[in-house]
LUMBA-844267 format. One record per residue: residue number from 1; residue in one letter; y, x, z of N, C-alpha, C in turn. Coordinates in pm, whole numbers, plus 50000, padded with zeros to 5 digits. Example, Ala and Ser with C-alpha at 12.3 -4.5 7.8 and 13.67 -1.06 7.14 Angstrom:
<rs>
> resi	resn	ny	nx	nz	cay	cax	caz	cy	cx	cz
> 1	A	49431	51319	50780	49550	51230	50780	49670	51320	50780 $
> 2	S	49775	51285	50708	49894	51367	50714	50003	51290	50787 $
</rs>
This chain:
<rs>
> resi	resn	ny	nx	nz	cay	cax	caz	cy	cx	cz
> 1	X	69436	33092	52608	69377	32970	52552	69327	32879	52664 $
> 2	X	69384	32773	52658	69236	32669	52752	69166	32627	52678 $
> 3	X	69056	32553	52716	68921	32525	52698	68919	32330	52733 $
> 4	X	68888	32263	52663	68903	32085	52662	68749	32104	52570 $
> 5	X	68679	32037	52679	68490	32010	52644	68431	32102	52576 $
> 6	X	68479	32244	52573	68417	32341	52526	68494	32363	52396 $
> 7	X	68610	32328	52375	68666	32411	52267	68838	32455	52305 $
> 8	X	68872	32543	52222	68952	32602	52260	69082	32510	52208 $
> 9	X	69223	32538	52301	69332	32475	52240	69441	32583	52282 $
> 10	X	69504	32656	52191	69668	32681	52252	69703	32606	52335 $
> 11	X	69797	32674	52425	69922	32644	52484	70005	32575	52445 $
> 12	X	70055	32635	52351	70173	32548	52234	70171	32535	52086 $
> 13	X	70227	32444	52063	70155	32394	51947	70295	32379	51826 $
> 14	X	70277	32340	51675	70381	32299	51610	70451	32163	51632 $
> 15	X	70544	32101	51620	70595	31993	51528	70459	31910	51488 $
> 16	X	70446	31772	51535	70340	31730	51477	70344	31720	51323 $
> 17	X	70191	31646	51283	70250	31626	51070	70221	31474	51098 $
> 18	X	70225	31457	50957	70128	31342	50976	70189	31200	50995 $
> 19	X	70105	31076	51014	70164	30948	51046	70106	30959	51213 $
> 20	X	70207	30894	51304	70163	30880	51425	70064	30808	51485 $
> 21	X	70065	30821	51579	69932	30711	51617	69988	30647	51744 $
> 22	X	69976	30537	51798	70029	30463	51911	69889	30422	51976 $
> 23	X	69842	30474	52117	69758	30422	52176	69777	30318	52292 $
> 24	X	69732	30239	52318	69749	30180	52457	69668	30235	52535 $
> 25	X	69672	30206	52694	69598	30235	52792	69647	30106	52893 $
> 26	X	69530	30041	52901	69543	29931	53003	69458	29884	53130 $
> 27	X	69420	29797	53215	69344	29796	53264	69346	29650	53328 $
> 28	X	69241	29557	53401	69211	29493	53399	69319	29465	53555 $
> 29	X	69301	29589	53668	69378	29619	53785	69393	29726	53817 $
> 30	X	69542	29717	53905	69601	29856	53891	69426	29952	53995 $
> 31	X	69459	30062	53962	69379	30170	54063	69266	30204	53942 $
> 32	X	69229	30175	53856	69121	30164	53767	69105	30293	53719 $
> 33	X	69246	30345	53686	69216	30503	53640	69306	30534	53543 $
> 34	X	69336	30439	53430	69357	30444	53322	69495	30558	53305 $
> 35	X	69604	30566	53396	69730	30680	53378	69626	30799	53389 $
> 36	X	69511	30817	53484	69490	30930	53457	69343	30984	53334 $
> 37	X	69289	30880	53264	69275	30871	53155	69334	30913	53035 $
> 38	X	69445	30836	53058	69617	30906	52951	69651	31014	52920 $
> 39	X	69638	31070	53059	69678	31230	53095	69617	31293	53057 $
> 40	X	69463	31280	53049	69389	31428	52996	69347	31416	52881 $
> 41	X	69343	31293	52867	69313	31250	52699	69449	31286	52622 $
> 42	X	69561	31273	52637	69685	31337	52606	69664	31490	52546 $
> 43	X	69616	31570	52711	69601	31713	52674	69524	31748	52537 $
> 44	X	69391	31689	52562	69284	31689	52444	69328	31687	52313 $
> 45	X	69399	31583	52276	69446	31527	52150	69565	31592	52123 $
> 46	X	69698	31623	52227	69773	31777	52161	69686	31844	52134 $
> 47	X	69581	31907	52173	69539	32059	52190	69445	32064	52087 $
> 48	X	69405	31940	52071	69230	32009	51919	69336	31934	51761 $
> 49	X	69476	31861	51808	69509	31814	51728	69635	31871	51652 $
> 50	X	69657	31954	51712	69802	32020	51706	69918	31926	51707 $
> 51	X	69943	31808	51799	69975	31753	51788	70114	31715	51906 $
> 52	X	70215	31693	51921	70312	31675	52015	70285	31486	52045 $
> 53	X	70256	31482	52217	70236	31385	52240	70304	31350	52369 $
> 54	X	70362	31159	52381	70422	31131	52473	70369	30998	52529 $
> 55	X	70386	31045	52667	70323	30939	52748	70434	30835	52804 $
> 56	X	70467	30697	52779	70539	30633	52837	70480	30507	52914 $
> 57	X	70563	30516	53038	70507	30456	53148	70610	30323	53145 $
> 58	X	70511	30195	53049	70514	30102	53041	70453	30015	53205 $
> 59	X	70596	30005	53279	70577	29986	53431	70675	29938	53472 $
> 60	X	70691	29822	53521	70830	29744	53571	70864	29843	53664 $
> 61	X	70789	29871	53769	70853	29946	53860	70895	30090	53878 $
> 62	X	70860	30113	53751	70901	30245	53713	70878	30389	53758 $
> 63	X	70736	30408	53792	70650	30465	53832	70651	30619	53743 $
> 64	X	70660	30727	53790	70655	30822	53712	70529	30919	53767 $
> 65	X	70447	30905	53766	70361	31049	53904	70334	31109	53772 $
> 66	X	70321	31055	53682	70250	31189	53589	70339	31322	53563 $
> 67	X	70445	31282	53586	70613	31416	53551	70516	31503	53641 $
> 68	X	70518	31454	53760	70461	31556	53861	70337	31680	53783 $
> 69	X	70252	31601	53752	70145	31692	53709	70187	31759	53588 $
> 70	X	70285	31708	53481	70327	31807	53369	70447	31897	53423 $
> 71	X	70490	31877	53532	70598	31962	53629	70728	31957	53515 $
> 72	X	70751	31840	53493	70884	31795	53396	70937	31694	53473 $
> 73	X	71086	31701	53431	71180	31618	53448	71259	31548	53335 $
> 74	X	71192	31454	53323	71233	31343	53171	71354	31255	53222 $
> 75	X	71417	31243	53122	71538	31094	53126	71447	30991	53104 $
> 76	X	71469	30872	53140	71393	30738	53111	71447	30644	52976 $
> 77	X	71344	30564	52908	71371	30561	52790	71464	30483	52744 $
> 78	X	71532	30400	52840	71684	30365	52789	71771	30472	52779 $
> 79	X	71745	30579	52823	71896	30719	52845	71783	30813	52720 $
> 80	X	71684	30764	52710	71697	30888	52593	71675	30890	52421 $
> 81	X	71746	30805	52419	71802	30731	52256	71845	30845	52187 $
> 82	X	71787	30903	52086	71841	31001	51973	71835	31143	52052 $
> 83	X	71748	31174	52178	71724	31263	52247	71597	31327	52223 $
> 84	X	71539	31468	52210	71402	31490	52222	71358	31482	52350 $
> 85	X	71193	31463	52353	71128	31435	52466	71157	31600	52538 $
> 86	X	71119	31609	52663	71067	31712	52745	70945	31778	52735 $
> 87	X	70888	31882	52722	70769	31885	52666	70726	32007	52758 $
> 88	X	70585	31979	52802	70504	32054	52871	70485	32202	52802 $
> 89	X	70404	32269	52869	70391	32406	52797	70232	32319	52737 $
> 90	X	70187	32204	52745	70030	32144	52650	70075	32081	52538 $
> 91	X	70219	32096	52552	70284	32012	52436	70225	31811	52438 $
> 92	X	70309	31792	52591	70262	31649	52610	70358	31642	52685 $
> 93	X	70471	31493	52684	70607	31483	52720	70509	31345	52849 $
> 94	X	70636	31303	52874	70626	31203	52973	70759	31096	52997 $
> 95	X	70748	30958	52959	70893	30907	53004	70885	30799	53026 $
> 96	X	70942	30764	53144	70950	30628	53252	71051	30496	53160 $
> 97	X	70986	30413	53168	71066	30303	53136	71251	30328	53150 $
> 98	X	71259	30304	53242	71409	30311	53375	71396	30347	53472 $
> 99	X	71512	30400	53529	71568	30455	53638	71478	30407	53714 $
> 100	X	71526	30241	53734	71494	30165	53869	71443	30045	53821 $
> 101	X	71372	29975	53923	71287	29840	53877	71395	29750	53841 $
> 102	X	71516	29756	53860	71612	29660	53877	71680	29666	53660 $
> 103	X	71714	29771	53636	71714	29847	53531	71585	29790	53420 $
> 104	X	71468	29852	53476	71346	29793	53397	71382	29610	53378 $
> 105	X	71408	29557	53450	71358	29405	53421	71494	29346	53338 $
> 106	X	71604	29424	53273	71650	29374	53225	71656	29458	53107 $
> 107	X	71599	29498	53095	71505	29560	52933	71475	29467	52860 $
> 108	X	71535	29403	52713	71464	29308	52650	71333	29367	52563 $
> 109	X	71229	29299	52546	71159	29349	52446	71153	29420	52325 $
> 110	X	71263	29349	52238	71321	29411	52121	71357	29506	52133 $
> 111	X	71440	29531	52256	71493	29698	52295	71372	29815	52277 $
> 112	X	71336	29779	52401	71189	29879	52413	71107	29848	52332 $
> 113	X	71055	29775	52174	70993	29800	52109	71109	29887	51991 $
> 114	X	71222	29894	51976	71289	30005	51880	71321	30091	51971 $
> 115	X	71319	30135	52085	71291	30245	52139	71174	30332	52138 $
> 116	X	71092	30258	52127	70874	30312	52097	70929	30366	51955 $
> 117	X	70998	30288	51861	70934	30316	51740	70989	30442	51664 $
> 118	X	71114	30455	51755	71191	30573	51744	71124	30710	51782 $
> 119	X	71071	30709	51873	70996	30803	51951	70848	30836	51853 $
> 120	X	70832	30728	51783	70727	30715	51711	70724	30788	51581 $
> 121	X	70847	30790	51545	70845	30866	51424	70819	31005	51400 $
> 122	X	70830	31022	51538	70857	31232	51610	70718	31273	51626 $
> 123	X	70686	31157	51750	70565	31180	51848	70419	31116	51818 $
> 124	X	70288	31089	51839	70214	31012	51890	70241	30972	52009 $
> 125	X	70191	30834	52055	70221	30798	52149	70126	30743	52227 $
> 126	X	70094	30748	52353	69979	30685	52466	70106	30616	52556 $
> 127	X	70116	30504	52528	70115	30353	52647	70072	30314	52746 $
> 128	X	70111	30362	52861	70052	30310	53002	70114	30249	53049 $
> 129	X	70038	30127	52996	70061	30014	53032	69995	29938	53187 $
> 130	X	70122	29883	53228	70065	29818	53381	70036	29664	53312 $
> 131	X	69941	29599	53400	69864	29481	53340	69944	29379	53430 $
> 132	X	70025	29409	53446	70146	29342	53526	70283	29341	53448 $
> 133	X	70324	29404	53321	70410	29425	53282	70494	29318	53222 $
> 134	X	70605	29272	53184	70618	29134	53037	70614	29199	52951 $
> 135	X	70625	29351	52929	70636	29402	52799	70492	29463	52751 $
> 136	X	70376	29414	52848	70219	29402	52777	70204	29374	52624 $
> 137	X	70231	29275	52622	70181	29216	52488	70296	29274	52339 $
> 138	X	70419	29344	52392	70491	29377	52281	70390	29503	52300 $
> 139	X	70320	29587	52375	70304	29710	52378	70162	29696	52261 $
> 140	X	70074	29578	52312	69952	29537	52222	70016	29582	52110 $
> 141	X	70097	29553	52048	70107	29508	51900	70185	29609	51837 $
> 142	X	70229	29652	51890	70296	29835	51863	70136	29920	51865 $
> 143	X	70064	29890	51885	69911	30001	51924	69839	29942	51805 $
> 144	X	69784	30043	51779	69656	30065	51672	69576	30072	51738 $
> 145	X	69524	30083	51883	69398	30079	51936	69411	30094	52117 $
> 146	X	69366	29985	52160	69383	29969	52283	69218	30010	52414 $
> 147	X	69276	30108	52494	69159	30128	52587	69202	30081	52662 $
> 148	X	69075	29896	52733	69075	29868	52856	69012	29900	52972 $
> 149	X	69078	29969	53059	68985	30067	53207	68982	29960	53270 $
> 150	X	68810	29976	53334	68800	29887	53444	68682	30001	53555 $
> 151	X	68683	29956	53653	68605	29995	53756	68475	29917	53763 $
> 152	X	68339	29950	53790	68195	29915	53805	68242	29820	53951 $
> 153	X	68355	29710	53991	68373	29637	54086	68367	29484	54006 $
> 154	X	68338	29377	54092	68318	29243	54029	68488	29164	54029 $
> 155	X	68550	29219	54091	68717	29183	54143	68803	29248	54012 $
> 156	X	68729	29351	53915	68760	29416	53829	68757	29320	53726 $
> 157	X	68573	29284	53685	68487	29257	53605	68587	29078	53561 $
> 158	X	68617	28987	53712	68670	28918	53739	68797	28903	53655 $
> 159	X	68836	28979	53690	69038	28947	53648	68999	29002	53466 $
> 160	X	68889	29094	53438	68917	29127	53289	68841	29006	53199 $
> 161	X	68803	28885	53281	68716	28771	53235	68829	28674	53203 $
> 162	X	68932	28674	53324	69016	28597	53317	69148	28646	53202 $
> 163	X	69150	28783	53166	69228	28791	53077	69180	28814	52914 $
> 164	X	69100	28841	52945	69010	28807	52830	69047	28683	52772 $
> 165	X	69055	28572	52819	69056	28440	52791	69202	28454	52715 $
> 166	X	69276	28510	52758	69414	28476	52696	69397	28451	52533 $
> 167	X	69494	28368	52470	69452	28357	52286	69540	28474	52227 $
> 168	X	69646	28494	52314	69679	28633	52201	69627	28787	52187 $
> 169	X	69566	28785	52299	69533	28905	52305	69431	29011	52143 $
> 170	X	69483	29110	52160	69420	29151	52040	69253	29178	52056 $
> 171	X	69187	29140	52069	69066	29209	52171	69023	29313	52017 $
> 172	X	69008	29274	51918	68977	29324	51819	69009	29479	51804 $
> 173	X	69158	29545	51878	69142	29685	51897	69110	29733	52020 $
> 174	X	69068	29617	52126	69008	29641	52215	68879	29805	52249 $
> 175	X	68872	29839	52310	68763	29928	52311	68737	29964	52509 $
> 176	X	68607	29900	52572	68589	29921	52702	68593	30040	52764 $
> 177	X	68660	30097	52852	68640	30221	52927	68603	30145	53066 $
> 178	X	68513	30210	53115	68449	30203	53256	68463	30273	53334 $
> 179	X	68553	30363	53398	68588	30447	53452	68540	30456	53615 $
> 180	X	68481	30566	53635	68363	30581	53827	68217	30504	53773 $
> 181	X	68189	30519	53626	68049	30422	53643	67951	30454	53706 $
> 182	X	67924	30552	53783	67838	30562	53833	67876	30570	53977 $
> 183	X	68001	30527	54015	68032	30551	54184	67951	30483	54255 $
> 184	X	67944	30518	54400	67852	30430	54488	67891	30302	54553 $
> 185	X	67802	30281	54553	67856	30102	54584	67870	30007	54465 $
> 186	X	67920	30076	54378	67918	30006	54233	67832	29914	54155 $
> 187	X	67899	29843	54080	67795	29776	54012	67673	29860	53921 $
> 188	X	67561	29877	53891	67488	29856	53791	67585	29865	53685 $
> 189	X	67573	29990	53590	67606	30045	53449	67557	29918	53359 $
> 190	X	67453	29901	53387	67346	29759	53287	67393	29626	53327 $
> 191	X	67439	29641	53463	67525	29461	53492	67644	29426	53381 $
> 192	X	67757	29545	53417	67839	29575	53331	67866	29589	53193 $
> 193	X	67734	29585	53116	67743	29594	53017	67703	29453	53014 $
> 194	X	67595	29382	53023	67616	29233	53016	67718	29189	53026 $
> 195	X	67794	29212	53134	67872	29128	53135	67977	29126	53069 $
> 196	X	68015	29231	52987	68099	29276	52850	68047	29200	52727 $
> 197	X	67876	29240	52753	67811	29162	52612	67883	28994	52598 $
> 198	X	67853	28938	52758	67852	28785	52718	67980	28789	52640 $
> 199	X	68106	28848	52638	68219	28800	52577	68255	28896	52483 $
> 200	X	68077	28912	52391	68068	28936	52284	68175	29088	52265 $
> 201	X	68216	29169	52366	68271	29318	52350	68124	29376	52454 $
> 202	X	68079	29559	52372	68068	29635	52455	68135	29735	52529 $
> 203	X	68074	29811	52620	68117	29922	52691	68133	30040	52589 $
> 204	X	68256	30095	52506	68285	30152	52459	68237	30330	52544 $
> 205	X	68248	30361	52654	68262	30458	52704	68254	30453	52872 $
> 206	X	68121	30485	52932	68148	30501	53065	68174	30647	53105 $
> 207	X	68321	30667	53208	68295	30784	53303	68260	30810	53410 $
> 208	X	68233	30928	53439	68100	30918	53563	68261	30955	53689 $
> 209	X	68178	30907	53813	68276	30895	53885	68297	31089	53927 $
> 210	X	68440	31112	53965	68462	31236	53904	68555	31287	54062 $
> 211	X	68481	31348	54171	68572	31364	54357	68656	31424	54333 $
> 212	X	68718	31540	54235	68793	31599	54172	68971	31549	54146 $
> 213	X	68932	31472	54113	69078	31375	54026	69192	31321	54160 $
> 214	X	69118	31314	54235	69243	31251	54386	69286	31395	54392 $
> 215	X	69249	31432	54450	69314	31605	54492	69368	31624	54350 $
> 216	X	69398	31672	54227	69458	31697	54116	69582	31615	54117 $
> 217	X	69560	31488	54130	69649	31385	54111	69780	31455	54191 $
> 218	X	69739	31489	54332	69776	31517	54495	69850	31649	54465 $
> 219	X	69788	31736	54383	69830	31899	54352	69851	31945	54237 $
> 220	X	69928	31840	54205	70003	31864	54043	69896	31925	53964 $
> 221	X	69745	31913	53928	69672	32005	53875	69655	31877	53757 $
> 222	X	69563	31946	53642	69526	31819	53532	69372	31886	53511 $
> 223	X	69313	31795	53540	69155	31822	53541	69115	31869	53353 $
> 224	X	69127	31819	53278	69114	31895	53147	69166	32037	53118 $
> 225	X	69217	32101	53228	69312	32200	53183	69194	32265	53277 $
> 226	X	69188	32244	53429	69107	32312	53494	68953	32327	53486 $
> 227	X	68906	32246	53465	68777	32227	53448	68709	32171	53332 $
> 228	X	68762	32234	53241	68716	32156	53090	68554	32139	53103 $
> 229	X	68480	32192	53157	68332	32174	53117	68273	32085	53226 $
> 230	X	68381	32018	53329	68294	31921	53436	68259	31773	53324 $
> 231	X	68136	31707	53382	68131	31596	53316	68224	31512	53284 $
> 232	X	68320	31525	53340	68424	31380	53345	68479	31401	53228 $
> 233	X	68493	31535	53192	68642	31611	53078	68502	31584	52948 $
> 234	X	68384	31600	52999	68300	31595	52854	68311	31433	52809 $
> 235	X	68306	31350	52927	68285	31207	52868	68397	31131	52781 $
> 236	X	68492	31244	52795	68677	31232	52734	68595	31196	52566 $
> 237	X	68524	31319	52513	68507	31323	52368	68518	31175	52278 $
> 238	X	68405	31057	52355	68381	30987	52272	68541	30908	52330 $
> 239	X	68626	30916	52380	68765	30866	52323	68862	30918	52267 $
> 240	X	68834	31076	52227	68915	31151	52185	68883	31147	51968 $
> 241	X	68718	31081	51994	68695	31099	51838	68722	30933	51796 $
> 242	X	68747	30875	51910	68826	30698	51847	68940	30716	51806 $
> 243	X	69019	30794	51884	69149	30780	51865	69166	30858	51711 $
> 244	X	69047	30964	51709	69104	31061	51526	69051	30951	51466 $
> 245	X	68957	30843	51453	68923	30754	51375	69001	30643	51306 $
> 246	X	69087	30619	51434	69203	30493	51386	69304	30523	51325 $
> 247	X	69317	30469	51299	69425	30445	51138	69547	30461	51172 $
> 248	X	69650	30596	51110	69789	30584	51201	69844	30518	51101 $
> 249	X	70029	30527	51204	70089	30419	51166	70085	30328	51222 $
</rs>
């Protein structure tokens, strides 16, 4: 058995039931945290949910590091049309846009949103999404509930002011993650939340900054698996009981 914030989860799990759920994961700038947010929040939600879950790396450049840490080798989601995912022994898949960045940018939207929805019918799904992507805003609207990661930095606080502003954005399934809130050098937990207040969203969830996660990242390890009872894996809960809250489908 492992252990995710003090409760237990199999190894492996059934066939999910159920209607799916589509999460986003976004962030204001890259480095914020949010893929590895994905990742253990992934584990969590297979494991207390019995649930088969896939992570796609909504990324022009087609970035895969998470394969590494589930020690899988996925096709990318133009090659894997009418294919099952790859699946970890946590029962959590992983799959890259395309091959190559060159590949990715001639992806139309329409494509890769009936590619999600396909995958959708099987799987739940977590969206890691780069805040650089064109296929951002198709990913918004495929999601029932979007977590934006930002860092306790003003260069953070900055660019999520400026996208904030955008008119389509959904902010409404918006929900703040603060990810290192308590790192050094950092802003003030209480700055940060002002400064969420003024544009009328709060701080959904701060995590405490966690020395752990570089080295994991580095050694194929997944911090929910290893250390379920460090703070970082406890502060997972209050996004693990949003995500059972929202409405699938």
């Amino acid at each position: 058995m492992v252990m995710i914030g003090g409760m237990e989860m199999p190894e492996r799990r059934p066939t999910p039931r159920g209607k799916p759920r589509v999460v986003c994961f976004t962030a204001a700038k890259e480095g914020a945290g949010k893929s590895t947010i994905a990742l253990n929040l992934a584990l969590a939600w297979a494991g207390t949910q019995s649930r088969n879950v896939v992570i796609v790396h909504v990324d022009p450049l087609c970035r895969n590091d998470l394969a590494f840490q589930l020690t899988l080798v996925s096709p990318s989601l133009m090659r894997l049309i009418g294919s099952p995912v790859p699946m970890s022994q946590w029962a959590v898949g992983v799959v890259p846009l395309a091959d190559t960045p060159a590949e990715a940018r001639g992806l139309a939207p329409s494509f890769v949103a009936e590619a999600l929805r396909g995958l959708q019918a099987r799987y739940d799904l977590f969206l890691d999404v780069e805040p650089s992507s064109p296929l951002r805003d198709m990913a918004f609207e495929l999601a029932g509930l979007v977590f934006w990661t930002c860092l306790p930095h003003r260069s953070h606080l900055e660019a999520t002011c400026n996208m904030f502003q955008e008119p389509k954005l959904p902010l409404d399934r918006f929900e703040v993650v603060v990810n290192a809130a308590d790192i050094p050098g950092g802003l003030a937990l209480k700055e940060v939340q002002l400064f969420f207040a003024a544009m009328n969203k709060s701080v959904f969830c701060p995590m405490p900054w966690e020395k752990e996660l570089p080295g994991c990242a580095n050694t194929g390890r997944i911090l929910v698996a290893e250390q379920p009872q460090s703070d970082w894996v406890k502060a997972l809960r209050p996004l693990l009981g949003r995500v059972m809250e929202m409405r699938p489908g």
